[in-house]
LUMLOBA-292777 format. One record per residue: chain; x, y, z of N, C-alpha, C in turn. Coordinates in pm, 1 decimal, always signed. Atoms other than C-alpha are relative to their C-alpha. Layout:
N
<rec ch="A" n_east="X" n_north="Y" n_up="Z" ca_east="X" ca_north="Y" ca_up="Z" c_east="X" c_north="Y" c_up="Z"/>
...
//
This chain:
99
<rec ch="A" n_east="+94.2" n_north="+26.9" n_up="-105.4" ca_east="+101.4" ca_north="+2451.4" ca_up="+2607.3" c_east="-65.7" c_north="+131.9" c_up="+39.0"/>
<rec ch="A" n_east="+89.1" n_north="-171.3" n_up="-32.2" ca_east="-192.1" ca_north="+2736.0" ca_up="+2695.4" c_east="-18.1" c_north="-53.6" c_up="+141.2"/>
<rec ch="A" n_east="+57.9" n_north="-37.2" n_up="-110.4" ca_east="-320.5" ca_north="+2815.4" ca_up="+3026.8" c_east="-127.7" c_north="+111.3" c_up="+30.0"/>
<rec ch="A" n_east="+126.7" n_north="-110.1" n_up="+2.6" ca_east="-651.2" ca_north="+2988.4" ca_up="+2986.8" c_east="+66.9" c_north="+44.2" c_up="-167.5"/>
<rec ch="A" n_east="-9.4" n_north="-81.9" n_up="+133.6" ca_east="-599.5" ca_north="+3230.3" ca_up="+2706.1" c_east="+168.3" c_north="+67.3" c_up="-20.3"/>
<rec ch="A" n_east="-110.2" n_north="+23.1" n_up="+33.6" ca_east="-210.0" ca_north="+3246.9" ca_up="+2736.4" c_east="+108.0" c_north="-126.9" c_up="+10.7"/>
<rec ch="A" n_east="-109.8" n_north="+22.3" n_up="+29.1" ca_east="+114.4" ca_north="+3101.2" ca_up="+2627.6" c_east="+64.7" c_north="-72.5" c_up="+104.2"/>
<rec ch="A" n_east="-79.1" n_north="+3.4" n_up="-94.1" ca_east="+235.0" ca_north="+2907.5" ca_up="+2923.8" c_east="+160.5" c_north="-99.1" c_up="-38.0"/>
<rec ch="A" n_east="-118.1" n_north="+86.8" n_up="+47.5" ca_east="+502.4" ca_north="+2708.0" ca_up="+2754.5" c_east="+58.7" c_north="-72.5" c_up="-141.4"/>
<rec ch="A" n_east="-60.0" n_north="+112.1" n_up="+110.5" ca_east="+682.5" ca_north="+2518.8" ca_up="+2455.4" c_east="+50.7" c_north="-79.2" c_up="+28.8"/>
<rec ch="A" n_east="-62.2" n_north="+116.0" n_up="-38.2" ca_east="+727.9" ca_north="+2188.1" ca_up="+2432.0" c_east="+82.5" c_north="-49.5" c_up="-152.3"/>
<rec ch="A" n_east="-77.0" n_north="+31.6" n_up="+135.3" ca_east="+1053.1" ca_north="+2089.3" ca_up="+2223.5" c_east="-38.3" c_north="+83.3" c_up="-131.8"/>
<rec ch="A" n_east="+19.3" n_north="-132.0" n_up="+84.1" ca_east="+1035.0" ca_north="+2430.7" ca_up="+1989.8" c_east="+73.6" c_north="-44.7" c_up="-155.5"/>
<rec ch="A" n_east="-59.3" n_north="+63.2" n_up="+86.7" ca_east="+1327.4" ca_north="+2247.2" ca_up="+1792.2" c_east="-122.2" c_north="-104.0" c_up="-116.8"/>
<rec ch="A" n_east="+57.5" n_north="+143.8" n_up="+36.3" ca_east="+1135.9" ca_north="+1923.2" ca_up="+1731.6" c_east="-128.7" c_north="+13.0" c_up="-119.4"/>
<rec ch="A" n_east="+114.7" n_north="-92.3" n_up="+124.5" ca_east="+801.3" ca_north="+2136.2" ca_up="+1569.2" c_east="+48.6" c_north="+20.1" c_up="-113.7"/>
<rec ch="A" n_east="-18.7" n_north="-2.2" n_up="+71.9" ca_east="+1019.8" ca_north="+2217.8" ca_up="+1329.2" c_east="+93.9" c_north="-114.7" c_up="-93.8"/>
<rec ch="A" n_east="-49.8" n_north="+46.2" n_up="+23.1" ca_east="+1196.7" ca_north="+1957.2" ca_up="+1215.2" c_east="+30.2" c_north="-167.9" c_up="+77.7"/>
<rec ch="A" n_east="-40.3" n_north="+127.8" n_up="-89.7" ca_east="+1195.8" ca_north="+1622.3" ca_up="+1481.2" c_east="-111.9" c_north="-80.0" c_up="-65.3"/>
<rec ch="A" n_east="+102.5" n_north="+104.2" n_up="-8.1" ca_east="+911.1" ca_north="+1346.7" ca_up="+1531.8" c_east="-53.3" c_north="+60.3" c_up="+58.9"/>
<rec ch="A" n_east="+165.6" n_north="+10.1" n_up="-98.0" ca_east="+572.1" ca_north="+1432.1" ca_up="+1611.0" c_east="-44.0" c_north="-90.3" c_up="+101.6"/>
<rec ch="A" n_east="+78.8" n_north="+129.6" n_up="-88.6" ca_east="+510.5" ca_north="+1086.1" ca_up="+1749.7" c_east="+120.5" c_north="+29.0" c_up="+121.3"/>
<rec ch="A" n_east="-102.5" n_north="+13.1" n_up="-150.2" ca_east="+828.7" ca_north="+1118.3" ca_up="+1988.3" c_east="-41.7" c_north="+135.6" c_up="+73.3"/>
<rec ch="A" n_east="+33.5" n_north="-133.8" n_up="-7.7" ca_east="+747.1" ca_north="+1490.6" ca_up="+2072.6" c_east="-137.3" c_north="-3.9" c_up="+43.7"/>
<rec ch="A" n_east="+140.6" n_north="+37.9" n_up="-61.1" ca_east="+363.1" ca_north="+1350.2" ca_up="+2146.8" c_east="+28.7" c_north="-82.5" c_up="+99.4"/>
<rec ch="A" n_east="+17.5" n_north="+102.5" n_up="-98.5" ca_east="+478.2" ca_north="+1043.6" ca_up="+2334.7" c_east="+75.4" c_north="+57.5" c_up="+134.4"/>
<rec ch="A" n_east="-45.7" n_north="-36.5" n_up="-116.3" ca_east="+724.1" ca_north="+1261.3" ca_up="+2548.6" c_east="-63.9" c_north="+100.8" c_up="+79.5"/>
<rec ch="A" n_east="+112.4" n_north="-85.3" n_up="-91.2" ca_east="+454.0" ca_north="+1484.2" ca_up="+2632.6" c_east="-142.3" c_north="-96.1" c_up="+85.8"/>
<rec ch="A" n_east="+55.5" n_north="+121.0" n_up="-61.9" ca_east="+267.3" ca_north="+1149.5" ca_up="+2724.4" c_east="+43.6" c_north="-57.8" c_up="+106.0"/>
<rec ch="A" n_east="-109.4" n_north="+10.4" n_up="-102.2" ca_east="+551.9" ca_north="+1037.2" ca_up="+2920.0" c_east="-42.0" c_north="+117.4" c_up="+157.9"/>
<rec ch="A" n_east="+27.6" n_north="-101.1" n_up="-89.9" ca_east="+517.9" ca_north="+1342.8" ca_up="+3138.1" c_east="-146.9" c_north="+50.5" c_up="+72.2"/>
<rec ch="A" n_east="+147.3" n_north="+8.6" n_up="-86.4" ca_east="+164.5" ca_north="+1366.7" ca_up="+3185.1" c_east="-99.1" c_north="-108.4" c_up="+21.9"/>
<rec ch="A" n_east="+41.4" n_north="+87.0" n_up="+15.7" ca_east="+95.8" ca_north="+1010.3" ca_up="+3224.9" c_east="-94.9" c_north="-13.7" c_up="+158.0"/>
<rec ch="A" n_east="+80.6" n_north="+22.6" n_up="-81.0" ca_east="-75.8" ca_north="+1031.8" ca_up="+3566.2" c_east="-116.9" c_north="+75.4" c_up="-16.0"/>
<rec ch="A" n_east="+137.3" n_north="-56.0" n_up="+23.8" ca_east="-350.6" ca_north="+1266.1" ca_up="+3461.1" c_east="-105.1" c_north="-93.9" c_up="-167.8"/>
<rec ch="A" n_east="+65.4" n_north="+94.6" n_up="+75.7" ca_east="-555.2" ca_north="+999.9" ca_up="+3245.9" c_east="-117.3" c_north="+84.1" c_up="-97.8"/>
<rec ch="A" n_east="+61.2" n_north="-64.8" n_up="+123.3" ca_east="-793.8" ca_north="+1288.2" ca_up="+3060.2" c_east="+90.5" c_north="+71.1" c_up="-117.4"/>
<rec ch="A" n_east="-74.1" n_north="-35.6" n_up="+53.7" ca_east="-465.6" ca_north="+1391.0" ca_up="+2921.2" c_east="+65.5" c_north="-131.0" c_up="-62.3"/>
<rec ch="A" n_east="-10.2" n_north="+126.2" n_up="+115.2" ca_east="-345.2" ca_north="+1005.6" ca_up="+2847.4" c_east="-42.3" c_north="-47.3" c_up="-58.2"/>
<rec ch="A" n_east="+69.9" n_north="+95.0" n_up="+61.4" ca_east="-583.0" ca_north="+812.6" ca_up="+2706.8" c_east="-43.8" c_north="+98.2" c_up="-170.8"/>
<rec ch="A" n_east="+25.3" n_north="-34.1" n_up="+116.0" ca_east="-630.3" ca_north="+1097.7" ca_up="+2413.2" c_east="+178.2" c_north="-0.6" c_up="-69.2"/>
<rec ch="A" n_east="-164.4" n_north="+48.1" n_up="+54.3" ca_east="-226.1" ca_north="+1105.7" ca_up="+2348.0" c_east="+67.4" c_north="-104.0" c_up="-15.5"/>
<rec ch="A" n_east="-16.5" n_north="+114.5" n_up="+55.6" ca_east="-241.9" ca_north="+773.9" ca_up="+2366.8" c_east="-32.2" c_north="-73.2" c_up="-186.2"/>
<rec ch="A" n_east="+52.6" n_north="+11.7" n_up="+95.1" ca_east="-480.6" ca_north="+716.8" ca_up="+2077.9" c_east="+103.2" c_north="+135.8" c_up="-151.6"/>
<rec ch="A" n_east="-26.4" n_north="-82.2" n_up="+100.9" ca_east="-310.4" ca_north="+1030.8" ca_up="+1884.9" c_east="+165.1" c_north="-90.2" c_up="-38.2"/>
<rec ch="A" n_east="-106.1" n_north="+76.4" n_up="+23.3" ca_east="+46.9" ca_north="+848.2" ca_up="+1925.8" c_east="-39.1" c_north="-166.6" c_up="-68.3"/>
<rec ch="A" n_east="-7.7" n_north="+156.9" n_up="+52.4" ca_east="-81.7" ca_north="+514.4" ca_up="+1807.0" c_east="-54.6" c_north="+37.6" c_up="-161.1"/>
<rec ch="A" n_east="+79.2" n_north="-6.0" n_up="+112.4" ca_east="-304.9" ca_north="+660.6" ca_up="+1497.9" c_east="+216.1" c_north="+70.0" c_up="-33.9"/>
<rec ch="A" n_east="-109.9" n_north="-33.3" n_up="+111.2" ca_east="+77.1" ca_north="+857.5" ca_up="+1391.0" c_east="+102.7" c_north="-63.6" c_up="+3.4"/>
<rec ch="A" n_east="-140.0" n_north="+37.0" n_up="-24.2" ca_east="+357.4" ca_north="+671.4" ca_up="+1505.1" c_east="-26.8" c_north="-166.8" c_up="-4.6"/>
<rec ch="A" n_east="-12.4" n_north="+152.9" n_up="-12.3" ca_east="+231.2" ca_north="+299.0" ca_up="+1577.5" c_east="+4.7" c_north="-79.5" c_up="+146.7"/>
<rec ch="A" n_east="-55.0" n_north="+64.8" n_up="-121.4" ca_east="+296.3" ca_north="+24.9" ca_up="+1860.1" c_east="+106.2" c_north="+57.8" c_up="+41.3"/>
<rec ch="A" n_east="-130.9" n_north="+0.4" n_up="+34.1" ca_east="+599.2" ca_north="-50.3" ca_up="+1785.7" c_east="+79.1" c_north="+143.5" c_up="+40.3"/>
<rec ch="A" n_east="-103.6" n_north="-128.1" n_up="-2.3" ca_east="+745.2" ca_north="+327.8" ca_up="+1759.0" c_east="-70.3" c_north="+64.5" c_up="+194.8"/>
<rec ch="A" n_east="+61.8" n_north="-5.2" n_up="-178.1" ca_east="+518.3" ca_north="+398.3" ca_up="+2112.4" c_east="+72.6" c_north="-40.0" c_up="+88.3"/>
<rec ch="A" n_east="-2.4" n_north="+58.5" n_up="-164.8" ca_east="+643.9" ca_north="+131.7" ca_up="+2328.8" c_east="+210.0" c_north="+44.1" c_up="-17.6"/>
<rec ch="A" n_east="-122.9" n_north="-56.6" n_up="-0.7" ca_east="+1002.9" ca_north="+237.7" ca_up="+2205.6" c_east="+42.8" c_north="+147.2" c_up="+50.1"/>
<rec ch="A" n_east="-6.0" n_north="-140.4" n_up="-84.9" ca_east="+944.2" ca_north="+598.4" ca_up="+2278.8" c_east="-31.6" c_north="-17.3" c_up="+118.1"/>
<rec ch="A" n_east="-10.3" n_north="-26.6" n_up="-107.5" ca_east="+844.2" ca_north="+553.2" ca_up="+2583.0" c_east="+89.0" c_north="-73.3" c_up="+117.5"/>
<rec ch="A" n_east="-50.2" n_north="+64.2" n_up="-98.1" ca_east="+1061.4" ca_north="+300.2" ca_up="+2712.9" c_east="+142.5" c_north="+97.0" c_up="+7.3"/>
<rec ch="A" n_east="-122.4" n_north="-110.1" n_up="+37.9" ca_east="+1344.5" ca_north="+548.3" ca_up="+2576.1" c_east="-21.5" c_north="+108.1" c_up="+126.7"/>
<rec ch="A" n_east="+31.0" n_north="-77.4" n_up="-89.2" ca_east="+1163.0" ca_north="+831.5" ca_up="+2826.8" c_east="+27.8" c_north="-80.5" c_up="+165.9"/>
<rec ch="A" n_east="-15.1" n_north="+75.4" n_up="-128.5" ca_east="+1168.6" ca_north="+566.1" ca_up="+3118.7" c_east="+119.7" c_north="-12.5" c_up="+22.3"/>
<rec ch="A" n_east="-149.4" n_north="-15.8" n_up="-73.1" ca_east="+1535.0" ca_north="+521.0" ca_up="+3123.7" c_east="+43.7" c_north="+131.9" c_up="-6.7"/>
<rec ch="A" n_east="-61.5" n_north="-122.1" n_up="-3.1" ca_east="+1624.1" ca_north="+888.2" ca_up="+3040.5" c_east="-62.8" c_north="+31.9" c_up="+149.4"/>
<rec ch="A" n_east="+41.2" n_north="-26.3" n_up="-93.6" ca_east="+1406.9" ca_north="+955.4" ca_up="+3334.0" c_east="+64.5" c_north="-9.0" c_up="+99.3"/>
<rec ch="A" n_east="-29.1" n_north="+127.5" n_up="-93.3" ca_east="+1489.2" ca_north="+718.8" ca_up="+3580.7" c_east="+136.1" c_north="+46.1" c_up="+21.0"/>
<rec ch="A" n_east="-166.8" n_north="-29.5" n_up="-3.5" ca_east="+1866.0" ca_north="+792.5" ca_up="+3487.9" c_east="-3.4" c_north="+169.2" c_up="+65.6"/>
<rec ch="A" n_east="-8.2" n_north="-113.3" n_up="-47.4" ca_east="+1806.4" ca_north="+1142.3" ca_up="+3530.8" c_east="-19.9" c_north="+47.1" c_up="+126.1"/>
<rec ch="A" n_east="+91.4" n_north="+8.3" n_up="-125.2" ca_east="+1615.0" ca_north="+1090.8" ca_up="+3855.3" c_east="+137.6" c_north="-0.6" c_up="+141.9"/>
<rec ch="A" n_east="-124.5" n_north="+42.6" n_up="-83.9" ca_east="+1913.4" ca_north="+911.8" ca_up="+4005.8" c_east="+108.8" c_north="+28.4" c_up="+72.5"/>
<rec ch="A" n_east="-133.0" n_north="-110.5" n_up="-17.5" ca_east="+2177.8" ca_north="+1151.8" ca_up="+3941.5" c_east="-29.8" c_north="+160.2" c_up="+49.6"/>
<rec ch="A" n_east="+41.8" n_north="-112.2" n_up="-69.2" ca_east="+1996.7" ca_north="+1436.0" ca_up="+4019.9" c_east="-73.5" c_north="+9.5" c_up="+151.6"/>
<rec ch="A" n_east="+116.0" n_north="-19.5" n_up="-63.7" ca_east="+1700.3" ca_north="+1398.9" ca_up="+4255.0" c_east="-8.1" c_north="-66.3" c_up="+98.9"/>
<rec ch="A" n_east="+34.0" n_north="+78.3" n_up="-93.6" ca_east="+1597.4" ca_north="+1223.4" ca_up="+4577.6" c_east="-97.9" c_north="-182.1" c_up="-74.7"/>
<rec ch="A" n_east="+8.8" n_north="+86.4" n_up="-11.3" ca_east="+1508.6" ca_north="+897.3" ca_up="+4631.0" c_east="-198.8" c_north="-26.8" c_up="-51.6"/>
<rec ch="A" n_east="+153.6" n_north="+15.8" n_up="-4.6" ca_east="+1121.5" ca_north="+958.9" ca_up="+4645.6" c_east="-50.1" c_north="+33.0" c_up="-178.9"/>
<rec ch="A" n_east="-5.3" n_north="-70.3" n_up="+168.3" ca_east="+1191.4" ca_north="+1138.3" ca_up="+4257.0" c_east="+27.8" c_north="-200.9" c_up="-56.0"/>
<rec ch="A" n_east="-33.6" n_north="+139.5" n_up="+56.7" ca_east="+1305.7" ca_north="+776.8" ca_up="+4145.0" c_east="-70.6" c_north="-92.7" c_up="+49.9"/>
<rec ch="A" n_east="+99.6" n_north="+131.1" n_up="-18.8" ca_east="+1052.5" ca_north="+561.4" ca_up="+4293.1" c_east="-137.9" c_north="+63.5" c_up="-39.0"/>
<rec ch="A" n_east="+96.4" n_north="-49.2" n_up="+89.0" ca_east="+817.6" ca_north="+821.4" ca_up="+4154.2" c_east="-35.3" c_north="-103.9" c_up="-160.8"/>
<rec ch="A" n_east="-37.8" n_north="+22.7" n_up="+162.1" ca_east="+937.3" ca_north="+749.5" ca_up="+3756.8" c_east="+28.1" c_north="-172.1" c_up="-1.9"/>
<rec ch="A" n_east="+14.8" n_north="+114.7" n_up="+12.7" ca_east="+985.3" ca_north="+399.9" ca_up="+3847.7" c_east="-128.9" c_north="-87.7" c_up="+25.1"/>
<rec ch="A" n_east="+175.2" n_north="+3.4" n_up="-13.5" ca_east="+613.5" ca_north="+390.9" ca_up="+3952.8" c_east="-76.8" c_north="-5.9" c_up="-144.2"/>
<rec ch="A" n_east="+90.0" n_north="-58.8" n_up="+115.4" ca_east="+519.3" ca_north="+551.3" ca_up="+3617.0" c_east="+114.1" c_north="-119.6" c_up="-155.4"/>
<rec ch="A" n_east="-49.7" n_north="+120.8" n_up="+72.4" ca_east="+759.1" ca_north="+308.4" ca_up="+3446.0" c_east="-65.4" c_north="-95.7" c_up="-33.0"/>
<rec ch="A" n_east="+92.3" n_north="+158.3" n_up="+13.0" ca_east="+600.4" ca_north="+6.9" ca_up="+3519.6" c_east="-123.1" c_north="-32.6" c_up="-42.5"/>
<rec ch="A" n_east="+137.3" n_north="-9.2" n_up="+144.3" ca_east="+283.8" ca_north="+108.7" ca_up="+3435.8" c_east="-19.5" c_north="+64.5" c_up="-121.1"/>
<rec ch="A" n_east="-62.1" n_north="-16.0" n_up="+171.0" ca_east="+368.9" ca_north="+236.7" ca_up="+3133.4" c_east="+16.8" c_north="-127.8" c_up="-83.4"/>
<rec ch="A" n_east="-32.3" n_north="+93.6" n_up="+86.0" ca_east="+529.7" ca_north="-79.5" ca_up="+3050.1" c_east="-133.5" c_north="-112.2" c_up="+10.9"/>
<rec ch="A" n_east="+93.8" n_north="+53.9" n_up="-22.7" ca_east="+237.7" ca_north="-262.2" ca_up="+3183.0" c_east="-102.5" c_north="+28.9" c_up="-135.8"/>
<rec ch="A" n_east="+86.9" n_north="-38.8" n_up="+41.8" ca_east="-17.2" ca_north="-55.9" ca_up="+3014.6" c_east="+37.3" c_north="-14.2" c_up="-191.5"/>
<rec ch="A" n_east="-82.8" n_north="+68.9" n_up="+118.9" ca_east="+224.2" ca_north="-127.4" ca_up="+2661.1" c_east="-49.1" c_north="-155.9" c_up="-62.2"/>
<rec ch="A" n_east="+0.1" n_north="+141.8" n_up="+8.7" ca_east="+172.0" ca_north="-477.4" ca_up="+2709.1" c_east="-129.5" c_north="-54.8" c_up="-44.7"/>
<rec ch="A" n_east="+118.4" n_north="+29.7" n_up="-18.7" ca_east="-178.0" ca_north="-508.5" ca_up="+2806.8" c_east="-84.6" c_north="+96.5" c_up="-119.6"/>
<rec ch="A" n_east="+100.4" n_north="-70.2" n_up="+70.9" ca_east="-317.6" ca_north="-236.1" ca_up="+2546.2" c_east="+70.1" c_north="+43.4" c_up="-106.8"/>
<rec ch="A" n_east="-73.0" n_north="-17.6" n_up="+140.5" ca_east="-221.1" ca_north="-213.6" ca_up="+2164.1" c_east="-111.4" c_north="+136.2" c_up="-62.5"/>
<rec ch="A" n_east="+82.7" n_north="-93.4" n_up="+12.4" ca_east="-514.3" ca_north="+54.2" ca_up="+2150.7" c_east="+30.2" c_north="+96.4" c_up="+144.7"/>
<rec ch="A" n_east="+43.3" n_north="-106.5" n_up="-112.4" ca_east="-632.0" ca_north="+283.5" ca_up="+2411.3" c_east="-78.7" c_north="-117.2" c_up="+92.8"/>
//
């Protein structure tokens, strides 16, 4: 991830070399699913490499890791966050096999 003209981060350093692209795209989808100039193109890039099918699995996979994670760690307002972004997720799954 850049920030202007540097380096501000790696996402899954492992995974680049050796994981899933499409899971490694969709969990960077997952995470920036409320900024919509950032979903709707990671949408389309996860469906052209990975598929429905492998999509609505990755991300339902991110929704419970979340959610679970949310629970045990975080406040209450953290888990009705991710359960916010859940639903439309799964919504947006349902209703759109494209973008």
């Amino acid at each position: 991830m850049c920030e202007g003209n540097r380096i501000a981060g790696v996402v899954d350093w492992e995974g680049a070399c050796a994981g899933d692209r499409g899971f490694d795209l969709a969990t960077y989808l997952f995470s920036t699913y409320d900024d919509r100039e950032i979903r709707d193109p990671l949408w389309r890039e996860v469906l052209d490499c990975s598929g429905h099918g492998a999509l609505a699995v990755y991300l339902a996979h991110m929704i419970v890791r979340q959610v679970d994670w949310s629970i045990r760690h975080h406040d209450s307002a953290s888990v009705a966050r991710w359960m916010t972004t859940g639903k439309e997720i799964i919504r947006d799954l349902s209703n759109r096999r494209g973008v």
